[in-house]
C-alpha positions as CSV (number, residue, x, y, z in Angstrom):
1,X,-4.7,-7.3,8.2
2,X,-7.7,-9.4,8.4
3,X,-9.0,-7.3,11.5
4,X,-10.2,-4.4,8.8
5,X,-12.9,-4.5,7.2
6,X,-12.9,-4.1,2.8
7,X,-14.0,-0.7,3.5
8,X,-12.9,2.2,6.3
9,X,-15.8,4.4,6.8
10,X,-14.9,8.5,6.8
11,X,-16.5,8.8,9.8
12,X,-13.7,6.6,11.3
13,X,-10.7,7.9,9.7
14,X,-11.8,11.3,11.0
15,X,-11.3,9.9,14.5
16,X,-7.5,9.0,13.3
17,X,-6.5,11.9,11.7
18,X,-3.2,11.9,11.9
19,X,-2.8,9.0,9.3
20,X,-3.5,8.9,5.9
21,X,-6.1,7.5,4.6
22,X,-7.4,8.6,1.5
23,X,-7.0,11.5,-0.9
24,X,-9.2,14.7,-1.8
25,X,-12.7,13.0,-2.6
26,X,-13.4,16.2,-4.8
27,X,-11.0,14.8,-7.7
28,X,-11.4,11.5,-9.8
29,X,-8.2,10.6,-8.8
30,X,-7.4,6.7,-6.5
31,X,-4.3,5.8,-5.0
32,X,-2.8,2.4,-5.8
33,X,-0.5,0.7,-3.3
34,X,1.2,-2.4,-3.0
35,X,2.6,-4.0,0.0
36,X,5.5,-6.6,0.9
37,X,7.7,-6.5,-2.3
38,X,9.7,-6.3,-4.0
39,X,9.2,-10.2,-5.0
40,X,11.5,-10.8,-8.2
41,X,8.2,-12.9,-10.2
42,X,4.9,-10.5,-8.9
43,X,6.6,-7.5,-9.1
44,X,7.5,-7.6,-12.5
45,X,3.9,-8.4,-13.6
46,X,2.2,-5.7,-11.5
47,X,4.9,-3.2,-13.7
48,X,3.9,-4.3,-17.1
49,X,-0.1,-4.1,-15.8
50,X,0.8,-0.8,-14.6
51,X,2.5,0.1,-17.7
52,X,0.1,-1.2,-19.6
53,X,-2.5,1.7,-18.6
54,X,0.2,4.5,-17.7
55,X,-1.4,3.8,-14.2
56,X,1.4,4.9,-11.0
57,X,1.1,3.3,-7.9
58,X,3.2,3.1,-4.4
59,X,5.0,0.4,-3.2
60,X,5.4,-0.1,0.2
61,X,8.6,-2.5,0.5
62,X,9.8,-5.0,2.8
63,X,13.5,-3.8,3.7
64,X,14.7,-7.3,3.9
65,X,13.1,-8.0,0.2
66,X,14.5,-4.6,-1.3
67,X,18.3,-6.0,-0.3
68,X,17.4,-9.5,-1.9
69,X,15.9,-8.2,-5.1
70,X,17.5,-4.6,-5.6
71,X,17.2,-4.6,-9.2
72,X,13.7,-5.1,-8.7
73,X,13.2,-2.2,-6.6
74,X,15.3,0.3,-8.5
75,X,12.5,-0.3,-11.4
76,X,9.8,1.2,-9.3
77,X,10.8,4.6,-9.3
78,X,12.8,4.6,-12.4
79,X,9.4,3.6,-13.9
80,X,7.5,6.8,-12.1
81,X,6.1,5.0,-9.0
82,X,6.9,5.5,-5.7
83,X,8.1,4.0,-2.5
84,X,7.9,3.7,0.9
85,X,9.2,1.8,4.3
86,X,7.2,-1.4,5.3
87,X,10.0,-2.3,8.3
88,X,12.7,-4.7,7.2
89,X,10.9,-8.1,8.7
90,X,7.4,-7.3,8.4
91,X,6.4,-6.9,12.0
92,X,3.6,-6.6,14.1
93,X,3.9,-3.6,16.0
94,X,1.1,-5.7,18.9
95,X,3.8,-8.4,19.2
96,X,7.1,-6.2,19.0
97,X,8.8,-3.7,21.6
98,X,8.7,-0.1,20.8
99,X,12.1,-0.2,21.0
100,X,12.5,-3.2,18.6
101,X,10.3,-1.5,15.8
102,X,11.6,1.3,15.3
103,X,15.4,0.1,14.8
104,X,13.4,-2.1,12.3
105,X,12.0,0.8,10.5
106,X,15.1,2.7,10.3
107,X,16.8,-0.8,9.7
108,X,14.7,-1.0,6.4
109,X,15.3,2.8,6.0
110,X,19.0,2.4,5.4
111,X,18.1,0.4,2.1
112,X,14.6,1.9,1.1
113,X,14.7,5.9,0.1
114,X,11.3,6.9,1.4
115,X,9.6,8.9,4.5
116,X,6.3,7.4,3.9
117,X,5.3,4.1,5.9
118,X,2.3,1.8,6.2
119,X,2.7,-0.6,9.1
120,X,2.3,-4.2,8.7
121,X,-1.1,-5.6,9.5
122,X,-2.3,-2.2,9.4
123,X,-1.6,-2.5,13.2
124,X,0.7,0.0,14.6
125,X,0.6,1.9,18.7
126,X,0.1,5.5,19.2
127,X,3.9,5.3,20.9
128,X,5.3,4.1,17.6
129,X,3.0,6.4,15.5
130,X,4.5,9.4,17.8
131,X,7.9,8.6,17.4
132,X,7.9,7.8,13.3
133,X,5.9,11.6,12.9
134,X,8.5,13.2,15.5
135,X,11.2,11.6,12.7
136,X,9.0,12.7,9.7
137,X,7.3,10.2,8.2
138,X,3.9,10.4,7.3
139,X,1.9,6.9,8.0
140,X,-0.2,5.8,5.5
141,X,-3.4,3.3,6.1
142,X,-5.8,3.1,3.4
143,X,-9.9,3.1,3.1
144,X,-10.2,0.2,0.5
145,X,-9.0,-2.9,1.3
146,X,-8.6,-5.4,-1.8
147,X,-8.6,-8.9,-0.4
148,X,-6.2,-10.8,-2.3
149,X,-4.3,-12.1,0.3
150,X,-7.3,-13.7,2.2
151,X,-7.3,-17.5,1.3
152,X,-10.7,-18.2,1.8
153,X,-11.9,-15.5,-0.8
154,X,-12.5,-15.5,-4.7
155,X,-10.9,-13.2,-7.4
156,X,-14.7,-12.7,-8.1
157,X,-15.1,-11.6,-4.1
158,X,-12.6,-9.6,-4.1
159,X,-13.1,-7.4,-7.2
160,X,-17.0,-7.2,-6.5
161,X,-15.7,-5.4,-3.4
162,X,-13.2,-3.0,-4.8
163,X,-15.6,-2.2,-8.0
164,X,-18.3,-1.6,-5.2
165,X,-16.1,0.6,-2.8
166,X,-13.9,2.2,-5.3
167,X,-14.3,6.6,-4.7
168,X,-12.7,9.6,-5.3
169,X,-9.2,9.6,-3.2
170,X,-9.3,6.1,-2.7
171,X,-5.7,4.6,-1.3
172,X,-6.5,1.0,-2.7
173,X,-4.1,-1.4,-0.9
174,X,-2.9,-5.0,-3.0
175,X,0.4,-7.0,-2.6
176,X,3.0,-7.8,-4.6
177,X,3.8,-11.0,-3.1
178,X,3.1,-14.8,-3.6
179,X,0.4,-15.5,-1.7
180,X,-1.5,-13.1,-3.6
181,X,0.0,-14.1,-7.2
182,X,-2.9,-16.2,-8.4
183,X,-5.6,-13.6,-7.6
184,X,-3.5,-10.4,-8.6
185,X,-3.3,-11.9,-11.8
186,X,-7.2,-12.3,-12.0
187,X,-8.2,-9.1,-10.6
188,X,-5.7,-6.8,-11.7
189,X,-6.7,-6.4,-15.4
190,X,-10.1,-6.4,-14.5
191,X,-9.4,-3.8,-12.0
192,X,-7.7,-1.7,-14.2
193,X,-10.4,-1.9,-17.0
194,X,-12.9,-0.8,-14.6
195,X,-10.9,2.4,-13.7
196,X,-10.0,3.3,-17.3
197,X,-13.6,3.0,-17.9
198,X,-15.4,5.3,-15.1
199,X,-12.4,7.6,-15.8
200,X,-10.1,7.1,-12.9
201,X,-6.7,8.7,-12.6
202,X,-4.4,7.3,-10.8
203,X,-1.6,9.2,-8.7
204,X,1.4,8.2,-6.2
205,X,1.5,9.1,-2.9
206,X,3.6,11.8,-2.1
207,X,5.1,12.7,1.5
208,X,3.2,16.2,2.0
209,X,-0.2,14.7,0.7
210,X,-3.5,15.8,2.8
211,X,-4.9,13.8,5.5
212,X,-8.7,15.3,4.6
C-alpha cells in the first residue's frame, strides 16, 4: 500500500466515488479498520485496546487466516465489531487475473460473513470493482493511512501523522498482523488517548454506509 499517501485528499475521493472512503464529516465520529487478521497474538491485543475504550472498529480478514484462527474471528463480532472480505491469499488485483480474484474473494467469502471488502494494497481494477458491486459488496478504501506497516518509519512518525490527519468521518486503516506488532503496541494507546480526548466516537462500518 505504500503507493498512498498518509492522507487521501476529498478532492480525490470525489473523483472515485463509487468507493468508500470516509464517513459524514458533519459528525465527530472516525472509523477504525484493521487489515490482514485474524493473527491469534495481535488480534487479541487490539481487542482488549478496543475494549479498553468501548471503541468498535472493522476488521477486514484474510480468508486463509479466518480458517486457521476461527476462534479468533468469532470474537470480533461477538465483541460488537465488524467484519469484512480481504480475499483469501491477500492478492494484488495488478498481478492477478480478473478471473483469479474474484474466485478468491468469494473463496474467502465462504468462511468470512461479510459484503464489505477493502482490496489488498489498496490496489484493485475498475473490472474487478464492477463485478464485486454487481454482487453487492460495497468496497471500502480509506482517507487516513496509519503507517505501521512501513519498516522504515517510527511509532513517533506514524502517530504524528494520524494525530495530524485525524477528521470527522475518518476510515483510519491499521493491521492486525506481525509486521505491524511492535508499532501497534506503541501507537495504539496513544491513539486511543488522543481520540478519547478531542471527543471522538468511534463506529463500525456498515454495508449501506454513505459514500459522501
Amino acid at each position: 500500500m505504500r503507493w498512498y499517501p498518509d492522507i487521501i485528499k476529498d478532492w480525490f475521493s470525489s473523483l472515485f466515488s463509487g468507493y468508500l472512503w470516509h464517513g459524514s464529516r458533519e459528525d465527530k465520529v472516525v472509523y477504525i479498520t484493521f487489515d490482514d487478521g485474524p493473527h491469534p497474538v495481535v488480534t487479541p491485543y487490539v481487542l482488549q485496546e478496543l475494549e479498553r475504550y468501548d471503541f468498535k472498529a472493522t476488521f477486514f480478514c484474510i480468508g486463509d487466516c479466518v480458517q486457521r484462527h476461527t476462534d479468533i474471528y468469532d470474537l470480533l463480532p461477538m465483541k460488537g465489531h465488524a467484519v469484512g472480505n480481504h480475499t483469501f491469499h491477500h492478492l494484488n488485483s495488478w498481478k492477478t487475473t480478473t478471473t483469479s480474484y474474484l474466485e478468491d474473494v468469494h473463496l474467502a467469502n465462504s468462511v468470512i460473513n461479510s459484503q464489505l471488502f477493502r482490496p489488498p494494497y489498496g490496489r484493485i481494477t475498475s473490472s474487478i470493482a464492477k463485478s464485486l458491486r454487481v454482487q453487492g459488496y460495497k468496497i471500502v478504501l480509506w482517507d487516513v493511512l496509519s503507517g505501521d506497516f512501513d519498516i522504515n518509519r517510527s511509532a513517533t512518525s506514524c502517530l504524528k501523522n494520524l494525530e495530524k490527519n485525524t477528521r470527522n468521518g475518518s476510515i483510519i486503516v491499521f493491521h492486525d498482523s506481525e509486521k505491524a506488532f511492535e508499532k501497534l503496541k506503541v501507537i495504539l494507546p496513544k491513539y486511543f488517548r488522543f481520540l478519547e480526548s478531542e471527543g471522538y466516537k468511534t463506529a463500525i462500518i456498515k454495508h449501506t454506509a454513505s459514500t459522501k
